[in-house]
N, C-alpha and C positions, 0 to 999 in steps of 0.2 A: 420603478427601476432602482435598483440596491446599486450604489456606484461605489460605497465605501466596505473596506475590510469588517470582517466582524469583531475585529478588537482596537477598531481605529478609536474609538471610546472609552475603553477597557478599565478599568479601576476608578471611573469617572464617574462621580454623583451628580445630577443636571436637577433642577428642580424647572417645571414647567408650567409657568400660571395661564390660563384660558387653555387650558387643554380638552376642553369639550368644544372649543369653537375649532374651525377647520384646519387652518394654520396650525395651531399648538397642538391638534389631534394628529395627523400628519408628524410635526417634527418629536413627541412622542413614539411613532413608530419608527422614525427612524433613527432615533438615538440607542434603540431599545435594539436593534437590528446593526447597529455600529456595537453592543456591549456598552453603554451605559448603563449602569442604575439609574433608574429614576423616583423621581417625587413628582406626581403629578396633581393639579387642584383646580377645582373649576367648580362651578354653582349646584350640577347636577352630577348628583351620586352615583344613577343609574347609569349612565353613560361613562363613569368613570371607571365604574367596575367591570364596562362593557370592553373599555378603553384597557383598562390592567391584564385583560386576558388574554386581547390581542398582542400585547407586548409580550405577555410570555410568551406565549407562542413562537414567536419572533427568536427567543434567543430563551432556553431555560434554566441559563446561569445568571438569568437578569436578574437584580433586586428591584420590584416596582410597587411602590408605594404609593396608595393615594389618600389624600385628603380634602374632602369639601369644605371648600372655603369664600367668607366673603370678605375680597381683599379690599375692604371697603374700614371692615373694623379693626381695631388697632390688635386686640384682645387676637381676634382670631390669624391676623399676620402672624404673630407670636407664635401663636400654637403649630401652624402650619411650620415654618422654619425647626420650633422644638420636636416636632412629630418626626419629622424628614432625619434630624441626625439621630434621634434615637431610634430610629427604625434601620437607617441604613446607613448611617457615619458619616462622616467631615462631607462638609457640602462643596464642589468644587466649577459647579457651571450654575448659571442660572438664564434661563428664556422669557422673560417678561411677552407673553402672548396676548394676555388676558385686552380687549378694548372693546369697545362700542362704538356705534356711530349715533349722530342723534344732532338736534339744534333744526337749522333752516336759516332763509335769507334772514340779514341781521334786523330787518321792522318786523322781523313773526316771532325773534327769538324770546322764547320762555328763558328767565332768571335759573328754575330751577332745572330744565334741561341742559345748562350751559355748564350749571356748577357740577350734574352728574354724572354728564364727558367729561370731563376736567380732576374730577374725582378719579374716576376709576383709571381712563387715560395716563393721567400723568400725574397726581397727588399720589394715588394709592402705591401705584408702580417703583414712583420715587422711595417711599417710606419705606415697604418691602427691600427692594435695592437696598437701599442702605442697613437694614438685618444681616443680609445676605452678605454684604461688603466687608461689614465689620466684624462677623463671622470666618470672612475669610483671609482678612488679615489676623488675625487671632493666632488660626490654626495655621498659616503660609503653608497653603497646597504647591507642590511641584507647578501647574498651569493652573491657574481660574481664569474661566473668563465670563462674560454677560453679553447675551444678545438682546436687545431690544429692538421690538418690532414695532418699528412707524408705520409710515407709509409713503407714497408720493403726495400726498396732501401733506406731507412734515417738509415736503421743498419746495412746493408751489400753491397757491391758492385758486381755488375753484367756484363760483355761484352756490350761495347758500353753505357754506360748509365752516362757517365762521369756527364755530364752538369745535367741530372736530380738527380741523385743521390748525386751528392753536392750539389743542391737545399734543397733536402729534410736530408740529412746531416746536411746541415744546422740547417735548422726548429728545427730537435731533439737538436741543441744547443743553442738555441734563446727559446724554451719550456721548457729548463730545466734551464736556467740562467733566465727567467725572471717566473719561478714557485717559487724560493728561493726568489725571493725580493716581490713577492707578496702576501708568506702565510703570513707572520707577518700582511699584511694590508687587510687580509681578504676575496683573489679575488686566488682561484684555478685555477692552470693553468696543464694541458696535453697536450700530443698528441695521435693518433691513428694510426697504421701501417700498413692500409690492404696492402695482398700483388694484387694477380690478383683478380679483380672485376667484378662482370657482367655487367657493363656500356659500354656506347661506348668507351668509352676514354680504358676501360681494353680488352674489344675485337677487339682495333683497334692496340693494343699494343701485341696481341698475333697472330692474320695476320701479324703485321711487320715481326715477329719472323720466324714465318713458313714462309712469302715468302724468307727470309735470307738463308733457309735452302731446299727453294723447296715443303713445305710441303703446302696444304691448311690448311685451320683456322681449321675447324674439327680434321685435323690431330695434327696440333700444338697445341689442345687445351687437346687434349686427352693423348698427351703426358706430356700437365704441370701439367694434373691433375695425371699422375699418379704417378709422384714425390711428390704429397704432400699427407701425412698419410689419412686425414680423406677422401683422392677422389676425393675432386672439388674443383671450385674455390667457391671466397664468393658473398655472394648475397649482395645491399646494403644496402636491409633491416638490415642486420644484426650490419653491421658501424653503420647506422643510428640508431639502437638500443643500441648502447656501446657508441655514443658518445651521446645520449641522458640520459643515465644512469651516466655518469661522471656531465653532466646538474647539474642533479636531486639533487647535495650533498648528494646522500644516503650512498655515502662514503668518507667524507671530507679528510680522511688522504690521499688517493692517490693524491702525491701532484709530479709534475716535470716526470710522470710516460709515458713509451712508451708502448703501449698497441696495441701488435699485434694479428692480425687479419689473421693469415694464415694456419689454419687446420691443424697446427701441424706441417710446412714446415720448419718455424725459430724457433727453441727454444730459 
């Protein structure tokens, strides 16, 4: 469902990292369908090029850029940032998408699975961010802002979820300390908390669960929904809608805010 104008975006450059996962593919379509430009980057090419046509589509005064990238390396964070203003000028939003899930209870946890959530999650993100930051203090865009997408494991912890959930821990500490140094210079910063999504990455995360317990996916699915008030889980239109609304400045004061997305699950 399209709830915003087609130029509630309008002159706006958003760069969008994990945009081949479901979340950042979704609030690509819909930033692209608001009039943003975009830059979008994510690991797989093929999907991103699958990814830039539907955004035209969407709107053919769009500018959409993409670039493969692994926001893992310093070299190609660079490149990505460099690519984006030379292709489509001053960068004025940015959506940190891009996450994983991964780890287990804390006597199973591998060293090296902990350091690669933690990497991509919240190292890499942070570094990027901070390109992106200084970039736009540089240039002083009329609005910048940054969404960063946690989760509902960034405000509460759950069995087995060590490594991701201090990832995303993390992030709501690094969204709220770098929201306070940034309203005086003009650049909104957030995050967003869905809990289970209709993505792969969220129905591959609700099979773990039910095989943990025996149960198939249907089963497990039917059971997480019936712990949360409103019945289901979320759709990513819906992310994609709330973190395109935070875009938008149609409400400047929310400023360092976590913005959950769980049908009533977390209050």
């Amino acid at each position: 469902m399209t709830i915003f104008s087609k130029d509630a975006l309008k002159d706006q450059h958003i760069i969008i990292t994990g945009a081949t996962g479901g979340i950042g593919w979704e609030t690509a379509l819909a930033c692209a369908a608001a009039g943003a430009n975009i830059t979008i980057t994510g690991r797989n090419e093929d999907k991103l090029v699958t990814l830039k046509g539907k955004c035209e589509e969407l709107n053919s005064n769009n500018s959409v850029h993409l670039f493969s990238a692994d926001l893992d390396a310093e070299e190609e964070r660079e490149s990505l940032l460099t690519g984006a203003i030379d292709e489509i000028g001053p960068v004025t939003g940015l959506v940190n998408a891009a996450g994983i899930t991964g780890g287990g209870v804390l006597e199973d946890l591998k060293e090296d699975d902990l350091r690669k959530v933690l990497e991509l999650n919240f190292i890499s993100t942070v570094l990027f961010t901070q390109l992106v930051y200084r970039h736009m203090l540089e240039k002083k865009p009329k609005k910048g802002t940054i969404v960063n997408v946690s989760s509902l494991s960034g405000l509460r912890g759950t069995p087995g979820s060590s490594a991701y959930a201090g990832s995303k821990f993390a992030l709501i500490g690094f969204t709220q300390s770098l929201a306070v140094e940034a309203a005086e210079r003009g650049i909104q910063v957030n995050a967003v908390c869905p809990g289970y999504v209709d993505t792969k990455m969220g129905r591959d995360s609700i099979a773990r669960k039910g095989r943990k317990f025996g149960r198939s996916y249907e089963e497990q699915l039917k059971k997480a929904e019936a712990g949360i008030p409103s019945g289901r889980i979320s759709s990513p239109e819906e992310v994609a809608n709330t973190i395109v609304f935070l875009l938008t400045g149609a409400a400047e004061n929310i400023v360092g805010e976590s913005v959950k997305i769980s049908g009533g699950n977390v209050l």
